[in-house]
N, C-alpha and C positions, 0 to 999 in steps of 0.2 A: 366262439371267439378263441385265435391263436392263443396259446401264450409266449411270449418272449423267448430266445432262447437263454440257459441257462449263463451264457458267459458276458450277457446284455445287461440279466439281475447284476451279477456281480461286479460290474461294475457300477453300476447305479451305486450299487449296497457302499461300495469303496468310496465313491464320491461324497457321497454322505456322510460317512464316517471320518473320513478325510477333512471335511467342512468341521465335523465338530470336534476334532483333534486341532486346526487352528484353531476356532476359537477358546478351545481348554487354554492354551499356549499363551492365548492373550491374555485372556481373563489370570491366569499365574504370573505374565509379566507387570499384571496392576496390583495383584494385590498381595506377592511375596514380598517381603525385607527387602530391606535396602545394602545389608551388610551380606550379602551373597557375594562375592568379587567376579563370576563369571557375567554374569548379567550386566547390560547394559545398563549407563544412570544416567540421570536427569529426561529431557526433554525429548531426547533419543528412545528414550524406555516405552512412554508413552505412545510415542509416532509409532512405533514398532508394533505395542500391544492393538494402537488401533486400527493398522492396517491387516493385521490378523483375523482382529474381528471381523471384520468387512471382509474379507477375502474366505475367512471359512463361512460366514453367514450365506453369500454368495453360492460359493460349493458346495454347501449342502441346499441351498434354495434350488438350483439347478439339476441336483443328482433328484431330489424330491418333485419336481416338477416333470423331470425326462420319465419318474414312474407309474405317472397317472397319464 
């Protein structure tokens, strides 16, 4: 059996990593303070953090999926 060539891993590798660098992002935008001034507030915070999730859950399901 081939293997891959090397600059195919790394990307996978990246995608993946990439997926769970969003969702770190999200998961920080639920459950950091509120008294932070850069970060977004209220209902905005939320929509943010959840579309993060879904988006790097996504990106890494996909970079994981293109490896097998």
């Amino acid at each position: 059996m081939r293997q891959k060539p090397s600059g195919d891993l790394i990307s996978l590798y990246l995608n993946v990593l990439m997926g769970l660098l969003y969702m770190g992002g999200g998961i920080y935008l639920i459950a950091s303070s509120q008294s932070f001034g850069l970060l977004p507030r209220g209902t905005f915070r939320y929509l943010l953090a959840g579309l993060l999730l879904i988006y790097g859950a996504f990106r890494a399901y996909r970079g994981v999926q293109r490896l097998f």
